[in-house]
N, CA, C and O of each residue as an XYZ file, in Angstrom:
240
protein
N      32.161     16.031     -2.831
C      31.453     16.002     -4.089
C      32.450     15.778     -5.193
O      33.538     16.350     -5.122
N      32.162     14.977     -6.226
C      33.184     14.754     -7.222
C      32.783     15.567     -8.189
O      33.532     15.760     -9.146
N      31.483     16.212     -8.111
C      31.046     17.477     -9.283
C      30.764     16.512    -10.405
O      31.024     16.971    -11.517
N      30.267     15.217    -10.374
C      29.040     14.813    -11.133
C      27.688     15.012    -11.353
O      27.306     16.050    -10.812
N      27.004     14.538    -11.818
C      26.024     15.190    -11.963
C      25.113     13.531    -11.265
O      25.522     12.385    -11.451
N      23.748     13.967    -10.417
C      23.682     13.019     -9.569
C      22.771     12.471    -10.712
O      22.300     13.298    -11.494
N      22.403     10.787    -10.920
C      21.958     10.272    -11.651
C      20.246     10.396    -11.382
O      19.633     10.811    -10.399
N      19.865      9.963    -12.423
C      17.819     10.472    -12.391
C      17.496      9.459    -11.650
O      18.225      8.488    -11.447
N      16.357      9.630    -11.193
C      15.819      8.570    -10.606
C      14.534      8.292    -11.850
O      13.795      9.005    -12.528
N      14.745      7.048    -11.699
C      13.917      5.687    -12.580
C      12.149      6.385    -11.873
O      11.989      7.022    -10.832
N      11.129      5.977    -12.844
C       9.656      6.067    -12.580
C       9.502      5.091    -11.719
O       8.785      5.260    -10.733
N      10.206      3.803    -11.968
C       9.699      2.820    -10.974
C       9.929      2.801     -9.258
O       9.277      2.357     -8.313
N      11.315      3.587     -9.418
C      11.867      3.621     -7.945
C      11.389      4.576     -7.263
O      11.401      4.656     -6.035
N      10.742      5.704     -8.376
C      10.359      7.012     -7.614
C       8.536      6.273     -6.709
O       8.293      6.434     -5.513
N       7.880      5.764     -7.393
C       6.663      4.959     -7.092
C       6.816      4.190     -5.942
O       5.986      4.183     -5.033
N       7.902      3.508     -5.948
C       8.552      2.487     -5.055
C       8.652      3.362     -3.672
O       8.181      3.140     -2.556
N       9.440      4.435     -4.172
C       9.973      4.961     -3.149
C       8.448      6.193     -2.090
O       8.501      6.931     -1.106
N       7.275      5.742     -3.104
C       6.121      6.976     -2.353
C       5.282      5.882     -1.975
O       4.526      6.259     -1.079
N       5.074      4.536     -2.320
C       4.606      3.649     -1.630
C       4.999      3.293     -0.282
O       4.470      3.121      0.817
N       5.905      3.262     -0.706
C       6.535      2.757      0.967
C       7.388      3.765      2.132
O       8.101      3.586      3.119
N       6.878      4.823      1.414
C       6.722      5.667      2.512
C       6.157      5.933      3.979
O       4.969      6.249      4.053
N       6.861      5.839      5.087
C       6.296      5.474      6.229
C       4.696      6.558      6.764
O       4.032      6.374      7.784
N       4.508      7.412      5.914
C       3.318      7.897      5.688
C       2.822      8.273      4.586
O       2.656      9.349      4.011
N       2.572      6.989      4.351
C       1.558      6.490      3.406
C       0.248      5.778      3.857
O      -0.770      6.187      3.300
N       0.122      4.909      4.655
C      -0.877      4.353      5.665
C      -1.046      5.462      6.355
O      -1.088      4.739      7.350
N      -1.173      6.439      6.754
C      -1.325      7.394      7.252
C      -2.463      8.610      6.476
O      -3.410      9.298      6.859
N      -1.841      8.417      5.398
C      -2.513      9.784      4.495
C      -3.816      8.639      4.079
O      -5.016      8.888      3.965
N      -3.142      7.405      3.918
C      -4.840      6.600      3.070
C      -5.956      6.510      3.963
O      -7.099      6.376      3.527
N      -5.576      6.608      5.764
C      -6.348      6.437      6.588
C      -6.879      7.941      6.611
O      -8.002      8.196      7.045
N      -6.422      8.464      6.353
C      -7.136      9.696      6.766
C      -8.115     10.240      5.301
O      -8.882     11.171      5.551
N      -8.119      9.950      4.485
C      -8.432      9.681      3.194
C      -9.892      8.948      3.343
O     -10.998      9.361      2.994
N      -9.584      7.932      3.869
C     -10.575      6.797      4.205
C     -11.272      7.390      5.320
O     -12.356      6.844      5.524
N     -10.978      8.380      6.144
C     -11.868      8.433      7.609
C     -12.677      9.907      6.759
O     -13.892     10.081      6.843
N     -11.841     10.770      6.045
C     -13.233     11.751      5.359
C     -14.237     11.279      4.556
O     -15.363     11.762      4.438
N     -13.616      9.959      3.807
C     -14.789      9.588      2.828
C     -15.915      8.918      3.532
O     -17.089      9.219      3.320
N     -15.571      8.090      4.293
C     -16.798      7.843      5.440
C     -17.475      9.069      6.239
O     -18.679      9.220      6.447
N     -16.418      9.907      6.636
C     -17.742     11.040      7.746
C     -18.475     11.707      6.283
O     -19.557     12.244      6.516
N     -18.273     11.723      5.616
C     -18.990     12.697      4.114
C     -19.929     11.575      3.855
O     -20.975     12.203      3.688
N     -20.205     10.435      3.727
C     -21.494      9.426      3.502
C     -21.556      8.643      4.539
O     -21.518      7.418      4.649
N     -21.656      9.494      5.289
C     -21.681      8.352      6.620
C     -23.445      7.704      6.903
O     -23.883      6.578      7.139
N     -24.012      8.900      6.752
C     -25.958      8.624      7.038
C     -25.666      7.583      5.376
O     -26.810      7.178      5.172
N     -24.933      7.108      4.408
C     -25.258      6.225      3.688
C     -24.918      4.555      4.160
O     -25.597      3.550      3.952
N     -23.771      4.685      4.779
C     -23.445      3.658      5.703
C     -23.494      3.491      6.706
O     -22.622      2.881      7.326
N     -24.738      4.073      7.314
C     -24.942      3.778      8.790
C     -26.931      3.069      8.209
O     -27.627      2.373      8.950
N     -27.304      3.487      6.939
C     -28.500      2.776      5.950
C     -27.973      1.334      5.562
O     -28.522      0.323      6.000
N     -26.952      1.297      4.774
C     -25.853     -0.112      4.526
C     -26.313     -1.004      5.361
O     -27.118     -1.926      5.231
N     -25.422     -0.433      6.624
C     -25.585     -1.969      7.803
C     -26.713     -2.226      8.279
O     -27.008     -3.372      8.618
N     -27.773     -0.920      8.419
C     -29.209     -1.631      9.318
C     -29.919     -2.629      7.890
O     -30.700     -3.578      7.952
N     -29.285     -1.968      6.658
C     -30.499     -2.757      5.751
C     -29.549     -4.243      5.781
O     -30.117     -5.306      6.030
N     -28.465     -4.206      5.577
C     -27.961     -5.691      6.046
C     -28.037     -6.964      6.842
O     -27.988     -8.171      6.604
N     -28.185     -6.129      7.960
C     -28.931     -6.524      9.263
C     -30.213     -6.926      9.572
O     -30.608     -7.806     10.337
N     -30.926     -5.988      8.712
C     -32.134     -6.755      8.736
C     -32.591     -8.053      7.692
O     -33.387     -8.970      7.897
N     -31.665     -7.708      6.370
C     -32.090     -8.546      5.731
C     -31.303    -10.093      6.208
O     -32.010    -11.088      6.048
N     -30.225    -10.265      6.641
C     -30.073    -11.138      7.094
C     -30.554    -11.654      8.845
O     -30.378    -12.739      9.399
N     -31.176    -10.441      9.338
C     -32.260    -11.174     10.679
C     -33.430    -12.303     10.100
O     -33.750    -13.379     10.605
N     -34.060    -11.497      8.565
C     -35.509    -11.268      7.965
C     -35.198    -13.263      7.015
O     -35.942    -14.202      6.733
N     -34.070    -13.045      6.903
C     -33.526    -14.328      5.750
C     -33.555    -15.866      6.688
O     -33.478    -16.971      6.151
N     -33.680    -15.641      8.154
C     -33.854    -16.692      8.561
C     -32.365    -17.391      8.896
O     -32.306    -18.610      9.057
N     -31.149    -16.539      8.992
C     -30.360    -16.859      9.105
C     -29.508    -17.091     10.482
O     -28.469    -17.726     10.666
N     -30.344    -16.330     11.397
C     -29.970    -15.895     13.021
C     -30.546    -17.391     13.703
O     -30.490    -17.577     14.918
């Protein structure tokens, strides 16, 4: 140690440095898998009404 004082870290590098954190895809997936089981009966309505409207549209 030369008994400096260690330099700050910048806002940008600190951002930099929590983005690309190797768990980061990790925490968003899991993020992403509660927000689906919590509205899930809303998106499991989503796709059948999708589904039908594009069976119903003459598109199949």
């Amino acid at each position: 140690m030369t008994g400096r004082e260690p330099t700050p870290v910048r806002p940008g590098r600190a951002a930099r440095r929590w983005v690309t954190h190797p768990l980061t895809p990790a925490l968003l997936l899991v993020v992403g898998v509660l927000g689906t089981a919590a509205s899930g009966h809303v998106l499991t309505w989503a796709v059948i009404g999708a589904l039908t409207g594009y069976t119903l549209s003459g598109s199949v």
